[in-house]
N, C-alpha and C positions, 0 to 999 in steps of 0.2 A: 416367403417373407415379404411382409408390405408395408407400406409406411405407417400405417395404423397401429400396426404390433409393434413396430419400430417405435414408433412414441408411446405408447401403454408401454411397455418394457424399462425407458427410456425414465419413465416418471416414476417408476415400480423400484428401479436404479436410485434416482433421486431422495424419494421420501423412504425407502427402509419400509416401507407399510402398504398394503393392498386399498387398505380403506381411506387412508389418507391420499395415495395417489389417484381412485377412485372420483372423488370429489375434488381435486384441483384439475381433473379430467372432463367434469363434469358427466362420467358418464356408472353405470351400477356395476356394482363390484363382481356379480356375475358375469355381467358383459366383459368388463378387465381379464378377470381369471381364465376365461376360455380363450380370450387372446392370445394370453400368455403362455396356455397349455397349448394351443395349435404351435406358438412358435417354439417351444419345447420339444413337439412329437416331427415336428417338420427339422427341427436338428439334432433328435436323438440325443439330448441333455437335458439333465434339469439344472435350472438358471438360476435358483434362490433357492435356498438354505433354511426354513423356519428359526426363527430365534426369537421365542414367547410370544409376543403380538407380533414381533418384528416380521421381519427377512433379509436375509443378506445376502450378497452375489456370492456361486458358486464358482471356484476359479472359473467354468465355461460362463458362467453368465459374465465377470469382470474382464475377458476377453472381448464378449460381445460388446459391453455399454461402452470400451474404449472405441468402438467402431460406430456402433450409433452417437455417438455424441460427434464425433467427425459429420456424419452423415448429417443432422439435425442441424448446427453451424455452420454446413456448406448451402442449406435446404434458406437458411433464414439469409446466406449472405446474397443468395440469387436474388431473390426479393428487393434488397435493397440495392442492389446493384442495377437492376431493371430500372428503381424508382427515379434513380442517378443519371439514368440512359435516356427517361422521358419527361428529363427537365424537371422534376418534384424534387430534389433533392433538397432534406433539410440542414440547413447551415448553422442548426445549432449543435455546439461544442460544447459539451461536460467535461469538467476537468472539477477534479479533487486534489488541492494541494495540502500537503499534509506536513511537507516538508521546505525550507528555501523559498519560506514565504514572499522573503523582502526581495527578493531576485528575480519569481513569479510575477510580482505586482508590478513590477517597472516592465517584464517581460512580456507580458501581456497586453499592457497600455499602449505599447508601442506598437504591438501586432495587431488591437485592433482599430489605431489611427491608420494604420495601413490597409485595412482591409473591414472597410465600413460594413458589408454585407454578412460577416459571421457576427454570430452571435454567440456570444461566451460567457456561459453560465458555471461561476467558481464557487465550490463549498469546501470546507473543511469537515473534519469528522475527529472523533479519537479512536483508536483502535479498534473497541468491540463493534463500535458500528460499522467500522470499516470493513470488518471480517463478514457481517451481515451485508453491506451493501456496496461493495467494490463493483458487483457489476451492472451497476447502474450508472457508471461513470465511462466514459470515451474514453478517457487520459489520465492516468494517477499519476502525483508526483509523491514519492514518499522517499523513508531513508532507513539503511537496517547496516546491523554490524557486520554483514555480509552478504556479498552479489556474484550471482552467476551470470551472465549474458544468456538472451534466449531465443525466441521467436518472438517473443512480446513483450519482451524487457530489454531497457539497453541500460547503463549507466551511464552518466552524468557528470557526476566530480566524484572524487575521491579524497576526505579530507580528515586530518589528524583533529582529536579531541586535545584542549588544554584546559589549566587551573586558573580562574580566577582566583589571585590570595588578596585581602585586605594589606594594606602596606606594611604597619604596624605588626603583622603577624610575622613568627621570626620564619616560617617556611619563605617569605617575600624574598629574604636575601639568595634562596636558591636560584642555579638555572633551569632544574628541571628536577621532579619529584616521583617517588613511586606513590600512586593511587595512596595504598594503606596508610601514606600520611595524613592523608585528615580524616580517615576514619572516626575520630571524634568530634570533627567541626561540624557545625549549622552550613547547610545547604539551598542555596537558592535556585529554584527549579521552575521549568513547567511543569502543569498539574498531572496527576495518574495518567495511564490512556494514551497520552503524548509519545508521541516519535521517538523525540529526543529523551524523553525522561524515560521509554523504557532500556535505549540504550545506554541513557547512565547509570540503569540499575542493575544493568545487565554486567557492565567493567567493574562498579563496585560491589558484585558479587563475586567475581572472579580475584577482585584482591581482596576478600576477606569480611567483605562488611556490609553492613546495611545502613546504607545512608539517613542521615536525621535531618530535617528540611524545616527552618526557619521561617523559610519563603514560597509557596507557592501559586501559580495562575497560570491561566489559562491563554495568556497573548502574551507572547514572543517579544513586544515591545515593551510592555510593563514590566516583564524578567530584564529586560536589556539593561532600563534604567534602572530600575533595582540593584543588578549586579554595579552600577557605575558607586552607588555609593558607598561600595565598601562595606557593610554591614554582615556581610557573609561571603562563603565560597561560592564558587558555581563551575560545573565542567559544562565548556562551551564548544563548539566547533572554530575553525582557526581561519577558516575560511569565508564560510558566508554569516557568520559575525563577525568579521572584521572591524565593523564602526566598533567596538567595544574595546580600547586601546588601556595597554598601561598608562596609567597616572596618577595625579597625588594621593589618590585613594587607593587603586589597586595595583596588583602586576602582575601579569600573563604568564606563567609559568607552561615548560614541557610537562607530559607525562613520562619517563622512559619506561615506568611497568605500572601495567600491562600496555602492548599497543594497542591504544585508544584509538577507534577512526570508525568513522562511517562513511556508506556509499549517499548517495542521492542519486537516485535511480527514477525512469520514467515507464510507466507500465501502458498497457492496451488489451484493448478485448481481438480474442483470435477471431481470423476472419475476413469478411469485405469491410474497407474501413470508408466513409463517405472522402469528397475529396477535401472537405471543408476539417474533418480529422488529420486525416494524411497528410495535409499542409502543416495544418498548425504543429503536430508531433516534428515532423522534420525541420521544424522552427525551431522548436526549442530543442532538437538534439544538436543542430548545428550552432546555437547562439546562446545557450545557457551561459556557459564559460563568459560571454560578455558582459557578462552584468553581476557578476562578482568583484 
């Protein structure tokens, strides 16, 4: 077995297709196929499965790609760990904040008056592109209705969903409300794809409903003010919106069903991480909390 086979295999793994991996190989699809057949007859398995044009890993081939891909991200982190060792290191930082925008941006301004020499390149995404291009990023920040701690995840904060109600509305005079009650009110939201909007589509399925949306956009600050004047509901986080307070207009209600709560969690790519990465992540795991 060699490294060669190791990557033909590895891309064969990836794209589900001979032809397709072929050509992001840059090399002829006979050349591929013998590869793949020598590392087959040299471990006395077949590794793919035909499925119409496809192929699919054969349990022995989905044992093996769990080891090439180990193999592949230790091969690339060597690489950059060398470049690290002879002074080239590059000090730019990617980071995609998806989520804890307003917390991000003060967080970051600060870290980089502190540290003039990184460079810190921030994008936003909505979901579908996120799922296509997360690992193009150093640093995720996003948020879901549920977190595991990992090797390349930590979380963050931990924080309870509430109701914006218009004052005038008679839910206003409650302390706390199950979800299914405004199943028929106008909703103020961020737009599809959003974070936050698919976890409040997510609670207002589990209580019943599907939410009707009055209001919606794409920046987090124009939803703020929006919700301020009362024109509609909105389930908001309790935490890192906090600027959004009861008053003459609205009032901040509990949820007690369903528990309503998202994580804000901080991701990474496995692997050697530059140290200009490594900084900055152990920045914000240790200093998020302050700028809430």
């Amino acid at each position: 077995m060699n490294l060669t086979e190791i990557t033909y295999f590895n891309e064969v793994a990836n794209t589900s297709h001979f032809t397709a991996a072929a050509k992001n190989l840059n090399v002829s699809q006979p050349a591929l196929s013998r590869a793949i057949k020598a590392l087959e007859s040299e471990l006395k398995v077949e590794l793919f499965v035909k499925k119409g044009r496809n192929v699919t890993l054969s349990p022995y081939g989905e044992a093996l790609h769990r080891h090439t891909k180990l193999i592949l991200d230790e091969l690339s982190s060597i690489s950059s760990e060398i470049n690290d060792l002879k002074n080239v290191t590059n000090n730019t930082v990617t980071i995609l904040v998806n989520s804890a925008s307003s917390q991000m941006r003060k967080l970051l301004v600060d870290y980089q008056r502190a540290n003039k020499n990184i460079n810190i390149k921030v994008s936003q995404l909505d979901k579908t592109e996120y799922r296509e291009r997360k690992n193009d990023f150093d640093l995720i920040i996003r948020s879901d209705t549920v977190f595991t701690p990992g090797k390349t995840v930590k979380g963050l904060l931990e924080e309870h969903l509430i109701v914006s109600i218009p004052k005038k509305h008679k839910l206003a005079k409650k302390s706390s409300i199950d979800l299914s009650e405004i199943a028929d009110e106008n909703l103020i939201s961020l737009s599809a794809n959003k974070d936050l909007r698919e976890i409040n589509d997510y609670y207002c399925n589990i209580a019943g409903f599907k939410p009707k949306f009055c209001f919606e956009n794409n920046s987090p600050y124009v939803i703020k003010e929006y919700i301020k004047t009362g024109l509609g509901f909105a389930i908001i986080p309790s935490i890192t919106w906090k600027e959004i307070v009861s008053n003459d207009r609205i009032k901040l209600v509990r949820i007690h069903h369903p528990n309503c709560k998202r994580f804000i969690i901080i991701e990474w790519k496995n692997g050697y991480q530059s140290k200009a990465v490594s900084d900055l992540k152990e920045y914000i795991i240790k200093n998020f909390k302050n700028y809430i």
